[in-house]
C-alpha positions, 0 to 999 in steps of 0.5 A: 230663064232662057232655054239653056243654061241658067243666066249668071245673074240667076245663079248668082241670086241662087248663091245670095238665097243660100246666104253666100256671096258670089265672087265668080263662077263657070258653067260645068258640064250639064246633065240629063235634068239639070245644068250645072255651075262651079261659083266661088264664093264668100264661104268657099267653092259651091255648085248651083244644079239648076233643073233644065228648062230645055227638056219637059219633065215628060221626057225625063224625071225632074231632079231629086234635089230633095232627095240628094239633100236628105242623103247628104245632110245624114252622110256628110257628118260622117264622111266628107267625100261627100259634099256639105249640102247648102240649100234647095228651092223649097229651103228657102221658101219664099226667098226663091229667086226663080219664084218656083220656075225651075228647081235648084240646089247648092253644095259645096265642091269636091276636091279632085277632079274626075280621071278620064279613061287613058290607054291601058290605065285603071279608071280609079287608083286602088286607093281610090277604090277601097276610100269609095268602098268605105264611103258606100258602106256608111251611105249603105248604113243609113235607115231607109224605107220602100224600095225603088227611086227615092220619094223626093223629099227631105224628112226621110229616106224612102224608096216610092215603090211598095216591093222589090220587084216594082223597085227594080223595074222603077230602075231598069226598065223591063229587067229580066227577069222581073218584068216576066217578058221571056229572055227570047224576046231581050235584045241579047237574044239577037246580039249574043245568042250564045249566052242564052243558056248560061242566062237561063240558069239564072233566072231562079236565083235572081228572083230569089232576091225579090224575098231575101236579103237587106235593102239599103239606100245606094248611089245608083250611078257611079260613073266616072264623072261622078268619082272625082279622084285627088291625086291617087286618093278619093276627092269626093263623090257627087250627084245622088239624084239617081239615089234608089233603094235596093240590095247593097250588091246592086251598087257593087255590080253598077260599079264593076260594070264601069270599073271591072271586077278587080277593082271591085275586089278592091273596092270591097276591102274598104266597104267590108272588113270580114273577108268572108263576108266579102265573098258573100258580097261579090258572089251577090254582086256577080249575080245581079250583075246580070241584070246591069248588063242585060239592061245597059244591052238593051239601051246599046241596041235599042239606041245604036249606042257605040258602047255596046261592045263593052256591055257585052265584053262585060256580060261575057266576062261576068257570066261563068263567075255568076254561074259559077258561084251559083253552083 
């Protein structure tokens, strides 16, 4: 394998492997660990991830193909918005034909396509929405162990950290206020002073989750290149590799952060029937997310990133319902 992507011939030899045979294929956009291949093949549409070899798995974590294999061969049965996973390197053993140089995976493609942001128009149709919601509910129903980035194997579900607050730091990198580092000393003291008090009040009631409430398997990253969208329907939802474990309201909250909360509110009417119980969800959600903003902030300024401003619009949007809800 060369520096960057994979080789058709490797791919190829990847479908072979899983028991396919591959008719043509195209590269699709690479991701932080793993490029990635659309190939048609004698069984239907299928992606190849392959690990980068471009990047020292120093500099990042190596792909959880594993992992996302052991969300999707439990989740697939029970919803095909999920893709039906094919093979893995370690599945296939001593048939490897990268003779463990890089790790690789195939599943079978989404219909649908994801929805670039247009002008005055939602990411997600609401229909789209409460179909993901529904989704997000079964993969919350899984059984699961631990906290924290998923233990990268196939037999079970298990978050690599021993508690809920070492699981939240594994995932946000200095998460106020789980690291104990003085809100003063976060980037948003400098970029947005004003929210310091309202934060503050909230310090109590977010580490009260270190000790209350459920923890479930979530998808951890449900950006819009994630959610592919079938006309005004939910075409499928990829990529569990940044799969952890924690409370269900910190998906809802990484999902309003990209999507906003009225979609939220939407998307909640198809994870939960109770009506009830979907206020309980968002009150939670309203809170933890929080904890979202203030870590996306840090990455915005420590990286000179140009969505800095939307991570700040989203704190000051979500600030007085966190508290409010609170009180």
């Amino acid at each position: 394998m060369t520096a960057g992507d994979p080789a058709a011939i490797d791919v190829a030899a990847i479908v072979r492997a899983s028991g396919l045979e591959p008719l043509a294929s195209a590269p699709l956009a690479g991701g932080v660990t793993s490029h990635a291949w659309r190939v048609e093949t004698s069984g239907g549409p299928v992606v190849v991830r392959v690990e980068r070899a471009d990047r020292p798995r120093a500099e990042a974590d190596a792909p959880r193909f594993e992992a996302q294999a052991a969300i999707l061969e439990r989740l697939h049965p029970l919803d095909p918005h999920v893709p039906a996973p094919i093979a893995t390197n370690r599945s296939v053993g001593d048939r490897d034909p990268l003779s463990g140089r890089a790790a690789w995976s195939v599943d079978g493609a989404m219909a649908g396509a994801p929805r670039a942001r247009g002008p005055g128009e939602a990411e997600l149709p609401p229909a789209a929405a409460r179909e993901l919601g529904a989704l997000l509910a079964r993969l919350h129903a899984l059984p699961c162990t631990g906290y924290g980035m998923l233990d990268d194997r196939r037999d079970a579900l298990a978050g690599t950290a021993g508690d809920f607050v070492a699981g939240m730091l594994a995932r946000y990198r200095d998460a106020w206020p789980y690291s104990g580092a003085p809100l003063v000393a976060h980037p948003v003291a400098r970029v947005a002073p004003h929210t310091l008090g309202a934060l503050s009040a909230l310090r109590d009631p977010l580490l009260r989750y270190a000790t209350a409430g459920r923890v479930t398997v979530l998808h951890g990253d449900l950006h819009e290149g994630n959610v592919f969208i079938d006309g005004e329907r939910l075409g499928g939802l990829i990529d569990f590799g940044s799969a952890w474990v924690a409370p269900p309201a910190c998906e809802l909250a990484s999902f309003a952060a990209f999507y906003g909360w009225p979609l939220t509110r939407a998307l909640l009417e198809g994870y939960e029937a109770s009506g009830v119980m979907r206020e309980v969800r968002l009150a939670e959600a309203y809170q933890l997310a929080i904890v979202v903003a203030l870590h996306r902030i840090r990455r915005a300024v420590e990286e000179s990133h140009p969505l800095r401003q939307r991570w700040l619009d989203f704190l000051e949007v979500t600030l007085p319902l966190a508290t409010r809800r609170d009180a």
